[in-house]
N, C-alpha and C positions, 0 to 999 in steps of 0.2 A: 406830333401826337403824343410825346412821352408825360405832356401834364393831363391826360385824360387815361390815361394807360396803368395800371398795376403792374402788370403781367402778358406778356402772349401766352396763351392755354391753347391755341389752336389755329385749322384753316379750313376754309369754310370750302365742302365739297358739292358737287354737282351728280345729281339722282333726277328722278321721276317728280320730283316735288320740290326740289332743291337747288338754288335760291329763284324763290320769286318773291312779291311783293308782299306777300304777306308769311313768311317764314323760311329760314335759311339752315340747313344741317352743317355742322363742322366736325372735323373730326379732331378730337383730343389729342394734345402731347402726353407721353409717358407720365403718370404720375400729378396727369392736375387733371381734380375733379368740381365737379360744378352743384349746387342743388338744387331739385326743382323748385322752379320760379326763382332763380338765381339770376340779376341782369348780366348781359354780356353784349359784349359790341362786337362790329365785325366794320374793318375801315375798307371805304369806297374809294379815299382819294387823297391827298394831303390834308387836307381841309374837311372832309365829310368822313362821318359813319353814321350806323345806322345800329340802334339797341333792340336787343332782343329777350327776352325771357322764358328760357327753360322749362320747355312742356313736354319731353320724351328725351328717352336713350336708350342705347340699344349698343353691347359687346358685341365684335364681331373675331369669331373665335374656331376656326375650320379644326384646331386639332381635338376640342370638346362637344363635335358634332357624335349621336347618337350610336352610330356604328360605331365611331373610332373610339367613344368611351367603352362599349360592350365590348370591343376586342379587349381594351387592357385589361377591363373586370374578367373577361373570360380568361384570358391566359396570365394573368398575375404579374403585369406588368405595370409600372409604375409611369406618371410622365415624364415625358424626358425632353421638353419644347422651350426655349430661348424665352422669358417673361416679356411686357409688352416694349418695356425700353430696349430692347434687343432683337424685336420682334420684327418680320416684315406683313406678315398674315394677322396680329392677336391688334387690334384696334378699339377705342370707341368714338361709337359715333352720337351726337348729343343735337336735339332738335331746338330751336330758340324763334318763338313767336314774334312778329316783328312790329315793337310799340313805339318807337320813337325814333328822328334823325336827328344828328348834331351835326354842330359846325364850327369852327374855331376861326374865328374871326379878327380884327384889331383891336375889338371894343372888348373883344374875348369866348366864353365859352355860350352857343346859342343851342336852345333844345326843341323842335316842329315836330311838326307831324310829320310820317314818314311818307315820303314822296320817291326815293329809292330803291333798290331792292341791293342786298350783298352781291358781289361778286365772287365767282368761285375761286378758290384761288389764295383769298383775301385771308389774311391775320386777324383771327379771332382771339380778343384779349379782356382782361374780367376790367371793367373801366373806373375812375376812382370815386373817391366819394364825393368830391364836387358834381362828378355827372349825375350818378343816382342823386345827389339832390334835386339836382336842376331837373331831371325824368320823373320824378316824382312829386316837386314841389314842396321841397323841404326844405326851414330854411337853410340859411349857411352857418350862422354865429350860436354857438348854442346859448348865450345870454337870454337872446332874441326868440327864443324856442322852447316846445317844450319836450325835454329829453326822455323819450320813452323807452328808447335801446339799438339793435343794432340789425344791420339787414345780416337773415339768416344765410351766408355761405359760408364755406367748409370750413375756413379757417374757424372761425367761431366756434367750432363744432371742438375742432384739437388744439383747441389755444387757451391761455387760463383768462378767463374774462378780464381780468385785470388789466389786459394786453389788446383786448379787440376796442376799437372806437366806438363810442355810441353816436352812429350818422343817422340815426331817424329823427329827426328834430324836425317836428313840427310847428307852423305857423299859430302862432298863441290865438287868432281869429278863427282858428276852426272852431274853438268851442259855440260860437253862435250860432252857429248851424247844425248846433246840436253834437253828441257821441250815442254811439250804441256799444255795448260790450253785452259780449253771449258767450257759452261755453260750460261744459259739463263740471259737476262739481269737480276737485281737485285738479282741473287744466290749467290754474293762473288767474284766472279774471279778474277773482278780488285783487290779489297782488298789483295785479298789473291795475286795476280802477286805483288802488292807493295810490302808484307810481303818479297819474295823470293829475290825482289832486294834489300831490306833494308841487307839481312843475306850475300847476295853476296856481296853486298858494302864495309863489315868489312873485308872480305881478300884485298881487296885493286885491285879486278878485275876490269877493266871499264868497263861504261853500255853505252851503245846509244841505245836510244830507239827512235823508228820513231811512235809519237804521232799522229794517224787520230785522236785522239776526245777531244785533252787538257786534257788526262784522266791521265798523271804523271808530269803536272807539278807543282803543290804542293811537291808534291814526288821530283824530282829534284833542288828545291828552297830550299827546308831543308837540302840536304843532301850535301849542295855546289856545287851543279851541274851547266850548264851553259843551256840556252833555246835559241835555235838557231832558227829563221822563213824563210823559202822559201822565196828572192827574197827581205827581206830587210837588214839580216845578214848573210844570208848560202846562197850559190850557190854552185852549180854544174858545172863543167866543160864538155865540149863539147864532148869531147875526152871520158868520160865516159858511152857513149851511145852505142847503137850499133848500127846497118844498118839498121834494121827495124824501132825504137826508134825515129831516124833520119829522115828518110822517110814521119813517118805520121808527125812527127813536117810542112811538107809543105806539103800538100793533092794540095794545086790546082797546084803541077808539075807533078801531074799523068796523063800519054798518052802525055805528052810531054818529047823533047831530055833533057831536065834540068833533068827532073828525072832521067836518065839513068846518067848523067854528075854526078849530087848530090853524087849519089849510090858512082859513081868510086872513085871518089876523097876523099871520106869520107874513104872509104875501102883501099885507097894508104894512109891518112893519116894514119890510123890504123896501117898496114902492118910496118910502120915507125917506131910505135912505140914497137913491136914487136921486130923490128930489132935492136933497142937500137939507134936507128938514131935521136930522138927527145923521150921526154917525156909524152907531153898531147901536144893541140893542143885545139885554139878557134874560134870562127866564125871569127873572120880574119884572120887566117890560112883559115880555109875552103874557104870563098872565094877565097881567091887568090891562093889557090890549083884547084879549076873550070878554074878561067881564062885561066893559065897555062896547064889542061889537055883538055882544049874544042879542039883546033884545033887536037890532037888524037883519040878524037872522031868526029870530020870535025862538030862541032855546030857550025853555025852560029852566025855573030855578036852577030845579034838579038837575037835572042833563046838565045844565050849565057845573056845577061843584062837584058831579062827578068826572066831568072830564076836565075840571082843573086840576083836580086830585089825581088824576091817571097820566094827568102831563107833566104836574109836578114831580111825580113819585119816580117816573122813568126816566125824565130827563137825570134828575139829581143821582140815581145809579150811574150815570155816565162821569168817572169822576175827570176826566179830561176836557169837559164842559165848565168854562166859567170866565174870570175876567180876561181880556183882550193882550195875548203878550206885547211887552213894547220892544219889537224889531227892531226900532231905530234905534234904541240904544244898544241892542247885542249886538247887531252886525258895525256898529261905529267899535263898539269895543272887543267884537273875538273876529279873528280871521277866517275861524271854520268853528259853525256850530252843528251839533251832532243832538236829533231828536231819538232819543231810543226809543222804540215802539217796539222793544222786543215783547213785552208781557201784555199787550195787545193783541184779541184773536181780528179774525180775518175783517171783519166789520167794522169793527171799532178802528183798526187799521185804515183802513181806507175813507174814514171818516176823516182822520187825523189829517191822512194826506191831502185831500181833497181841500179841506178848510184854511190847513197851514198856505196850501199853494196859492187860495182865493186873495187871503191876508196879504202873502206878499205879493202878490199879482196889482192888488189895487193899490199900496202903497209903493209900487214900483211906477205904475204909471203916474201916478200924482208927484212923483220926482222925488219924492221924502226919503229913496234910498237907494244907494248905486246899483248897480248893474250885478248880479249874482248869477251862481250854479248852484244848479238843484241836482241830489245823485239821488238816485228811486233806486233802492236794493231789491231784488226778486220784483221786479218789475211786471212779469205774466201777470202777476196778483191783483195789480193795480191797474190795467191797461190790457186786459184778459179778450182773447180772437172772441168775435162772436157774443160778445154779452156786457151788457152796460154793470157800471159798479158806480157807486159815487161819486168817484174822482175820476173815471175816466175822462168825463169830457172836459176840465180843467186842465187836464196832463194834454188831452189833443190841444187846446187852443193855447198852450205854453208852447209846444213844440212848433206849432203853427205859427204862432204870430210871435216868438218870441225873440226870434235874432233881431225885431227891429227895434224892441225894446228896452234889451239888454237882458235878455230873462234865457240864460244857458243851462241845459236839461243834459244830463249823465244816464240814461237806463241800463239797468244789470240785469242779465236775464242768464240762468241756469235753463230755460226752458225756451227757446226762440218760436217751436210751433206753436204753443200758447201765448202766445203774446200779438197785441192788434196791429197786422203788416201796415196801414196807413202811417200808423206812427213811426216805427220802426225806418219806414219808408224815409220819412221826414229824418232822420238821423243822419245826418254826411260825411262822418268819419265811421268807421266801424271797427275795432277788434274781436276776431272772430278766433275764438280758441276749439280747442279738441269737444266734438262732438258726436254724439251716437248718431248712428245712419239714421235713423226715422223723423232727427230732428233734423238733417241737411235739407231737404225739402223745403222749409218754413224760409230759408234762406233767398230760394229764385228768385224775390222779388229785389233783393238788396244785394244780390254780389257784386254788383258793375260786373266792371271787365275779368274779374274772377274765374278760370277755367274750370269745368268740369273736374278735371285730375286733381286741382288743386284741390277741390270741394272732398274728392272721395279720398284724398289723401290727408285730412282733418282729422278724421278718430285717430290716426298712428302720429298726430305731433305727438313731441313731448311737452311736458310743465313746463309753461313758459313763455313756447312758440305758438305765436296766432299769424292769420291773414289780416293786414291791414288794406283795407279799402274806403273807398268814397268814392263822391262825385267827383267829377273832374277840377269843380273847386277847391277842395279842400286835398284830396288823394288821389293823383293822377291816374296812377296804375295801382292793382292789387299787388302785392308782394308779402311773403313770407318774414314776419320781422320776428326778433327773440327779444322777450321783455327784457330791460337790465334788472341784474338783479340783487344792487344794492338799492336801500332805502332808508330814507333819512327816519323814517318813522317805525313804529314796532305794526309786524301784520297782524290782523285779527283774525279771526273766523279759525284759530289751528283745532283740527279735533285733540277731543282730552284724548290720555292713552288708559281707557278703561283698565284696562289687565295691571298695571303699577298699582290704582287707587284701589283694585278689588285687593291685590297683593301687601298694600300699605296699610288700608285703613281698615279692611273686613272681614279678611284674614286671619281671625284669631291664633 
């Protein structure tokens, strides 16, 4: 058992609960401590144990009991009792939920479902990082993988990073199944979303990330990426919108024949392209697709030139409206491209995203471009509970149909109750960082096997540390991991430090 083994930290005792089938209490040696959701083994036999995960503990400490503290306080007596490594009374005892058996076999190390229960008795020891691979479904080689950081136990905690292994190493096929990342501002997120595209970036996947907050473009300047802006270097084509999309683009043709005129002719262009009869199509197509269908609908000169006038005039305010970007050639030539929609409000945003994701959605299934990731930054915005926007339903049918396509989705969310659980749903990896209680809720539908404590023990991580979970595909069991935290790239999103620049610049 010594190549699955670290350490013995303990033996697993026998109580009112302790051990059955579904979790086993041990009690600790002097001086080794465990963290919650920390895995730990507990061996059955030469050949078998059985893994466990860290959900209570509990000192057990008769000279700190309530009376005998009030005696000292009352008469001014100080302690005077043997520490635990000396102790026969001063113990702890540590509860560990029971997620998986192993077996050590000829062919080598195998990991089931548990079918055993601990024995009391039994040597409880923290297991190495082959096993948590194998319990968790990480790989082994980190070439092979992508290096996010390292499982949160104690050492990690008193060790100089430098020194602890990064064993989370993920299977690079999770991305098709999509990511989700959540967590209150200042917990990590961004950080750690940089980390996952930095690890994607070495197989040679592209990234487009539609930046609401400048928060990757440090991130895509380092890693040779390209930074494209709304309306002075990227535009969107007409033709990538939809009917409704289209619509509000002109508000004052509503309860007028134009609106009706608009609708049709935008929906025949459409219909065109559908039919293979044209490709994309721009505001001079659309006009002179009105001209041409107004007397079908009997509009009027008039009515006709005023609502070409009121289509022209608003569309052309949109200045991220115009010729069709060529995809094919940025994603042949930059590795990661970075859309800034930071000086984009909330509409025009969600326009952007909606159209860019059309664009490459069709020219992904037409084969014309390999297999990419898409990162949605403030994601709620875009994909918002309870209420349609734009782009939502292009972001559902990316998520949805997208693993078979090659089309992998990143959503960031600072806000997880605002955001649409179906999708979210669909997401099979998750990092879950430090969040306010009102937002843990939003969560029940996606924690997997994630325990309540874990959940209510999420506002007190620190920077850094998230819950990693999924489906049983992609992330077996939920665990506590701490992002690494070097990076090949420069982070974005730092706040300025006001009080310097009032100090520097305004400061007379």
């Amino acid at each position: 058992m010594q190549d699955i083994e670290l350490r013995e930290i303990g033996t697993v005792i026998a109580d009112d609960v302790s051990p059955s089938f579904d979790v086993f209490r041990f009690k600790a040696l002097a001086n080794e401590y465990v963290h919650p959701g920390s895995l730990v083994g507990a061996i059955i036999n030469e050949e078998t144990f059985v893994l466990g995960r860290i959900s209570d503990s509990l000192e057990i400490n008769p000279h700190e009991s309530p009376s005998r503290t009030a005696v000292r306080h009352a008469m001014g007596i100080e302690a005077d009792y043997p520490p635990e490594d000396l102790s026969t009374t001063v113990y702890r005892v540590y509860e560990a939920d029971i997620i998986e058996q192993g077996i050590i076999t000829d062919q080598g190390l195998e990991i089931f479902e548990p079918m055993d229960m601990a024995k009391a008795g039994a040597v409880v020891f923290l297991p190495s990082e082959e096993v948590i691979a194998k319990a968790m479904g990480f790989e082994e080689e980190p070439d092979n993988a992508l290096v996010v950081g390292h499982t949160r136990v104690i050492e990690s905690l008193l060790t100089d990073e430098k020194e602890v292994s990064e064993n989370v190493l993920l299977r690079p096929d999770i991305i098709q199944r999509h990511i989700f990342v959540g967590g209150t501002t200042g917990s990590g997120k961004s950080f750690a979303a940089g980390i996952i595209m930095e690890e994607i970036q070495k197989f040679g996947i592209p990234i487009i990330i539609l930046d609401s907050q400048n928060e990757y473009i440090p991130l895509t300047e380092d890693l040779g990426g390209r930074v494209l802006r709304p309306g002075i270097d990227y535009t969107v084509r007409l033709s990538s919108l939809i009917e409704s999309e289209v619509l509000d683009l002109v508000p004052t043709l509503r309860g007028t024949v134009g609106y009706e005129l608009l609708a049709f002719s935008f929906l025949a262009l459409r219909r065109e392209i559908r039919e293979g009869i044209r490709r994309e199509f721009g505001l001079e197509e659309l006009l002179r697709r009105m001209e041409a269908d107004a007397p079908t609908l009997e509009v009027k000169e008039s009515s006709l030139r005023l609502g070409l006038m009121r289509t022209q005039s608003s569309i052309q305010r949109h200045d991220f409206l115009g010729e069709k970007t060529n995809w094919i050639e940025l994603i042949n030539r930059y590795p990661i491209i970075n859309i800034d929609c930071a000086r984009l409000d909330l509409s025009q945003l969600q326009l952007v995203v909606g159209a860019t994701l059309r664009e490459l959605q069709n020219l992904r299934l037409k084969g014309e471009i390999p297999p990419y990731v898409i990162v949605l930054d403030e994601a709620h915005l875009l994909v918002p509970e309870g209420e349609d926007t734009p782009c939502k339903q292009v972001i559902r049918e990316n998520v949805r149909i997208g693993r078979h396509y090659g089309i992998c989705m990143i959503l960031i969310t600072q806000s997880p109750v605002d955001i649409d659980k179906k999708t979210i749903r669909q997401c099979n990896t998750r990092f879950i960082f430090a969040l306010e209680p009102d937002q843990l809720h939003a969560l029940q539908g996606i924690k997997a096997d994630t325990t309540e404590d874990m959940l209510k023990r999420l506002p007190k991580m620190p920077r850094g540390t998230c819950i990693l979970s999924g489906t049983y595909e992609t992330i077996k069991h939920a665990i506590p991991i701490k992002i690494r935290s070097k990076r090949k790239t420069r982070p974005g999103g730092v706040t300025p430090d006001i009080f310097k620049e009032v100090k520097e610049r305004w400061q007379k």
